[in-house]
N, CA, C and O of each residue as an XYZ file, in Angstrom:
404
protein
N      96.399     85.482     76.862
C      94.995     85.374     77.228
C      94.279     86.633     76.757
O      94.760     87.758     76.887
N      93.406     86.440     76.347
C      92.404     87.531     76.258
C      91.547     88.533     77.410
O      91.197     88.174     78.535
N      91.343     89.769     76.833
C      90.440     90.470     77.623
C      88.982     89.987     78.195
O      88.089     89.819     77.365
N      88.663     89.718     79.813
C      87.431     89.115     79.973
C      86.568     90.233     80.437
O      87.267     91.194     80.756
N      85.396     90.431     80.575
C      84.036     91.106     81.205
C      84.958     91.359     82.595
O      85.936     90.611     82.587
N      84.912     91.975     83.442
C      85.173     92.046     84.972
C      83.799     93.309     85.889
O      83.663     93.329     87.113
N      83.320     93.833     85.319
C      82.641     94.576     86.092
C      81.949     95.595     85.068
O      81.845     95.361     83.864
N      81.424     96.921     85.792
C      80.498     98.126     85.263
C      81.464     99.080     85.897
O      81.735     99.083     87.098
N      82.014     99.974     84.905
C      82.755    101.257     85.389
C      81.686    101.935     86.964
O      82.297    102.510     87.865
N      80.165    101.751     87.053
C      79.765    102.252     87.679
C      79.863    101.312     88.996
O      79.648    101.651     90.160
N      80.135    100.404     88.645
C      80.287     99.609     90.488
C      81.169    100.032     90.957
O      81.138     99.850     92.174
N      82.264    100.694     90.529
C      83.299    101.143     91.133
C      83.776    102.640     91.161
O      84.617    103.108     90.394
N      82.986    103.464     92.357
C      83.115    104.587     91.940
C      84.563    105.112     92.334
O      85.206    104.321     93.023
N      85.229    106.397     91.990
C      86.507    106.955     92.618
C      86.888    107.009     93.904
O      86.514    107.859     94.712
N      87.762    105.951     94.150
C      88.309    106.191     95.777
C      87.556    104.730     96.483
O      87.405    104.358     97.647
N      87.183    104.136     95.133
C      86.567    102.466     95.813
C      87.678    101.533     95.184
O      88.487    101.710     94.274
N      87.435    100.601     95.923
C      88.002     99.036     94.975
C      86.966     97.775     95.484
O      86.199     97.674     96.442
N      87.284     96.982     94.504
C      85.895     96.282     95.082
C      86.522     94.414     94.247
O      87.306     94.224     93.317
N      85.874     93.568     94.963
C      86.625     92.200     94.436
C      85.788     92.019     93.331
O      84.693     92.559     93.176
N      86.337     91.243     92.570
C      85.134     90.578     91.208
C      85.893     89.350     90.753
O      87.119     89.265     90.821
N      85.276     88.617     90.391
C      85.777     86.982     90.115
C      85.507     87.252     88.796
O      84.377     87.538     88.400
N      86.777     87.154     87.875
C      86.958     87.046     86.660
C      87.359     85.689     86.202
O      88.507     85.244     86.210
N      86.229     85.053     85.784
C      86.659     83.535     85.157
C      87.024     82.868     86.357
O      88.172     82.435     86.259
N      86.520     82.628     87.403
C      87.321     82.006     88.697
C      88.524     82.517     89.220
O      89.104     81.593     89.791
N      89.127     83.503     89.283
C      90.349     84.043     89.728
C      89.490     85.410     90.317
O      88.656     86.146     89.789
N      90.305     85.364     92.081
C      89.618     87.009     92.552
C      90.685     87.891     92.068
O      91.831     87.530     91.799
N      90.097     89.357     91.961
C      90.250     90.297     91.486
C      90.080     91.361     91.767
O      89.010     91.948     91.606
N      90.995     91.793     92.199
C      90.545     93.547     93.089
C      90.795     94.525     92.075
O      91.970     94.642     91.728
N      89.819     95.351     91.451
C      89.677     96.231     90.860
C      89.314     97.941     91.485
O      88.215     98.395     91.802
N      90.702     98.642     91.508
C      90.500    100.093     92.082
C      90.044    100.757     91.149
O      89.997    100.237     90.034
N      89.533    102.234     91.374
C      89.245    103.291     90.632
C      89.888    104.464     91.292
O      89.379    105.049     92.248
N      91.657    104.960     90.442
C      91.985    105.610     91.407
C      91.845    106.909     90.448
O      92.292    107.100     89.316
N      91.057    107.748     91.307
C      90.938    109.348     90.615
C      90.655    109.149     88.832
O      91.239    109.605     87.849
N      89.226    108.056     89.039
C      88.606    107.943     87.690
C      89.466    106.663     86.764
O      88.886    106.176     85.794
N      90.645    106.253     87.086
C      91.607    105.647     86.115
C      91.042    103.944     86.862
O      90.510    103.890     87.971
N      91.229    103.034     86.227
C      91.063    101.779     86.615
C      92.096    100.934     87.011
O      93.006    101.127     86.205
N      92.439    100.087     87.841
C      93.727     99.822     87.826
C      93.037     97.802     88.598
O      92.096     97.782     89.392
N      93.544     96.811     88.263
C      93.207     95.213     88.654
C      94.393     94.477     88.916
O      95.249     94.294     88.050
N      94.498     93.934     90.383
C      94.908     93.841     90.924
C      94.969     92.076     91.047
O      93.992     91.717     90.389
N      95.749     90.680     91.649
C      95.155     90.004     92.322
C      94.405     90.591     93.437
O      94.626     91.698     93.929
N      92.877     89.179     94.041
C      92.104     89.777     95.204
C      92.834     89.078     96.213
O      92.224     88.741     97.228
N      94.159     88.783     96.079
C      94.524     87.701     97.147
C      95.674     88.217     97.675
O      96.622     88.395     96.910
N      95.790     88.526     98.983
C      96.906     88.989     99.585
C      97.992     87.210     99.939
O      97.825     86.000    100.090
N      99.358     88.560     99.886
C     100.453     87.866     99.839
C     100.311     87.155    101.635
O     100.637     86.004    101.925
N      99.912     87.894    102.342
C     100.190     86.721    103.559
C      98.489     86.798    104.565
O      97.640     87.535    105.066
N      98.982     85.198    104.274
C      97.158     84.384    104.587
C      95.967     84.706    103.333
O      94.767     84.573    103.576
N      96.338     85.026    102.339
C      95.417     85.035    101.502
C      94.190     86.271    102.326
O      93.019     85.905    102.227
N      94.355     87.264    102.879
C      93.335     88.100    102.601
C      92.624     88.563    101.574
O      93.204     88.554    100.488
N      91.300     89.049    101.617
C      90.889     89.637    100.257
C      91.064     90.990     99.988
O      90.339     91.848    100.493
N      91.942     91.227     99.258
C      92.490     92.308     99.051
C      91.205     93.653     98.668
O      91.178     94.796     99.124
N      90.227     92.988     97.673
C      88.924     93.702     97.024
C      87.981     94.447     98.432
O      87.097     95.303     98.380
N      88.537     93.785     99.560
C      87.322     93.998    100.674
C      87.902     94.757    101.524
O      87.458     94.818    102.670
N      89.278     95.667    101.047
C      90.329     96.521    101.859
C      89.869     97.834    101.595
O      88.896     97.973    100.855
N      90.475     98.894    102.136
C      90.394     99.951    102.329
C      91.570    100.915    101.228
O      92.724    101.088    101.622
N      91.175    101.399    100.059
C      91.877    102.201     99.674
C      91.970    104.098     99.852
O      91.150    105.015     99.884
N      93.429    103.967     99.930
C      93.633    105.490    100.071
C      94.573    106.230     98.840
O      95.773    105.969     98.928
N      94.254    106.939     97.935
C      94.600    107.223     97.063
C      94.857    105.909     96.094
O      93.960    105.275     95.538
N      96.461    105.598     95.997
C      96.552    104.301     94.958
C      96.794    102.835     96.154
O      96.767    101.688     95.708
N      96.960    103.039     97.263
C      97.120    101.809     98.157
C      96.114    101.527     98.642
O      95.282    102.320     99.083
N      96.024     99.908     98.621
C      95.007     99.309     99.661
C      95.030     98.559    100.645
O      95.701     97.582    100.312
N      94.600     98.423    101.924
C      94.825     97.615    103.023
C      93.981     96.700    103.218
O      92.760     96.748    103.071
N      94.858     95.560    103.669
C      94.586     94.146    103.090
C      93.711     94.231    104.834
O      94.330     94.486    105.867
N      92.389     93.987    104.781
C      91.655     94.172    105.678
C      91.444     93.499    107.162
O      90.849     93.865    108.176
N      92.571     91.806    106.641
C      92.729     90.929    108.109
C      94.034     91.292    108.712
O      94.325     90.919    109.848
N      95.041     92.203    107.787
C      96.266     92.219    108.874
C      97.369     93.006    108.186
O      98.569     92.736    108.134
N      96.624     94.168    107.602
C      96.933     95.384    107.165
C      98.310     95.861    106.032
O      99.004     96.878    106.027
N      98.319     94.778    105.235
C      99.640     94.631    104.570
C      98.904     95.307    103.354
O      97.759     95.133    102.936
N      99.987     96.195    102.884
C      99.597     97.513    101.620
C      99.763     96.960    100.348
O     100.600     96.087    100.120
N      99.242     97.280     99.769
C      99.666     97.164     97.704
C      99.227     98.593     97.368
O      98.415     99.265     98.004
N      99.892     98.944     96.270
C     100.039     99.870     95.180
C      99.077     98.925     94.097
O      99.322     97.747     93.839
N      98.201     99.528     93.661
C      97.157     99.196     93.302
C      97.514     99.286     91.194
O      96.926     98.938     90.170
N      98.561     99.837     91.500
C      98.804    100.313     90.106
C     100.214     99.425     89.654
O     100.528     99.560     88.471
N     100.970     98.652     90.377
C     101.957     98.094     90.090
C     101.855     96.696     91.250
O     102.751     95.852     91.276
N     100.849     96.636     92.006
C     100.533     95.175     92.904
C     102.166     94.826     93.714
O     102.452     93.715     94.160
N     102.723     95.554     93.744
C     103.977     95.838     95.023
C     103.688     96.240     96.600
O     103.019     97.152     97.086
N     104.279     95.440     97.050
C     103.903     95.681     98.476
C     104.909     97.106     98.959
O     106.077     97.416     98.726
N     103.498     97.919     99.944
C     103.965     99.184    100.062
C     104.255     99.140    101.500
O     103.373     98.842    102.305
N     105.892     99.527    101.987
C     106.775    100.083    100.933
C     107.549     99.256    100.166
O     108.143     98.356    100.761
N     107.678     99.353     98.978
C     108.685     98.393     97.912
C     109.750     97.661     98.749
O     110.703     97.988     99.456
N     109.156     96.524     98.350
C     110.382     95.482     99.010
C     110.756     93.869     98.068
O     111.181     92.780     98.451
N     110.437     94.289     97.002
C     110.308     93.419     95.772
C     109.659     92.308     96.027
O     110.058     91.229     95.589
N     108.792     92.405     96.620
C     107.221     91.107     97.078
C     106.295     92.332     96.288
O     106.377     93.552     96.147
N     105.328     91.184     95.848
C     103.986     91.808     94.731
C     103.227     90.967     94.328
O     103.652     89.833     94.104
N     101.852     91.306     94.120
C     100.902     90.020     93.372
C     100.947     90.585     92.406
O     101.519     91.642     92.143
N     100.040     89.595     91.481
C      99.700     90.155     89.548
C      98.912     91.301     89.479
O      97.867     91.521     90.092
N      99.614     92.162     88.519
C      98.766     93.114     88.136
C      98.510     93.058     87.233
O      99.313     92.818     86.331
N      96.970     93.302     87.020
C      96.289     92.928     85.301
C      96.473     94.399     84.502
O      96.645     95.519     84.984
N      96.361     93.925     82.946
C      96.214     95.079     81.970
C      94.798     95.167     82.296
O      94.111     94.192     82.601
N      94.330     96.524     82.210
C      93.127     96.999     82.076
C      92.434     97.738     80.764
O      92.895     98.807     80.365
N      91.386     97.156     80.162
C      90.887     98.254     79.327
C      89.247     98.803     79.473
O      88.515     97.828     79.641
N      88.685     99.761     79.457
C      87.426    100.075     79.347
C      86.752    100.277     78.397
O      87.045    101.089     77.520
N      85.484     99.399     78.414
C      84.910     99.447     76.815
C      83.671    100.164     76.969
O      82.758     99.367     77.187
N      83.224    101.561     76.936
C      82.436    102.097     77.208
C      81.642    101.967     78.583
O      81.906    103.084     79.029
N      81.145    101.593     79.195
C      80.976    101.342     80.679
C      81.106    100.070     81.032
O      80.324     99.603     81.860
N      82.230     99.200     80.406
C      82.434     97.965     81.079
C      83.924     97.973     81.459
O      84.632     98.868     80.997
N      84.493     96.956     82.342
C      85.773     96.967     82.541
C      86.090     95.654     82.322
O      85.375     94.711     82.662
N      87.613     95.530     81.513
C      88.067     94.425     81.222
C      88.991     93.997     81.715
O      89.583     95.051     81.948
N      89.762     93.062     82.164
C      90.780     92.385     82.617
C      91.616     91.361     81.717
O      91.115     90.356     81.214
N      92.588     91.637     81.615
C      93.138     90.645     81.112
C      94.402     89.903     82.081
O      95.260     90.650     82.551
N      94.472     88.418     82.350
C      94.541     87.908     83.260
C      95.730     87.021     82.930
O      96.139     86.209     83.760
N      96.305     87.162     81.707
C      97.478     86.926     80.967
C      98.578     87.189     81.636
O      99.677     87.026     81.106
């Protein structure tokens, strides 16, 4: 699959993550210490939205019932070989791309 549109480097400032629907699929996109990192927006239990969690450094908490991801490898923290998709990311001058491949 190809790289799609997902957001503005500026919607997402350092130390945010935020959901974005890429092509119909949610999408939690962090900004950890400037670097971009896309996530599924869908938590592994009950489908929380992962985009509407709370990140602290590279983890985020899944906001209905506090289950972690590593934002940079979509592994549940602490590693227990459960994980959602983690997208390639690229930035094209102030846009962010996803690829969903």
């Amino acid at each position: 699959m190809a790289f799609l549109r997902a957001a503005k480097t500026s919607d997402i400032p350092p130390g945010k993550i935020s959901e974005v629907d890429v092509n119909g699929t949610p999408v939690a996109i962090a900004n950890v210490f400037g670097k971009f990192h896309a996530i599924s927006g869908i938590c592994l239990h009950q489908a929380g939205p992962l985009g509407e969690g709370e990140l602290e450094g590279q983890v985020v908490t899944c906001p209905w019932h506090g289950w972690q991801y590593d934002v940079t490898t979509g592994q549940v923290v602490p590693p227990g070989g459960m994980g959602v998709d983690c997208y390639a990311v690229e930035v094209r001058g102030d846009e962010i791309f996803v690829d969903l491949g």
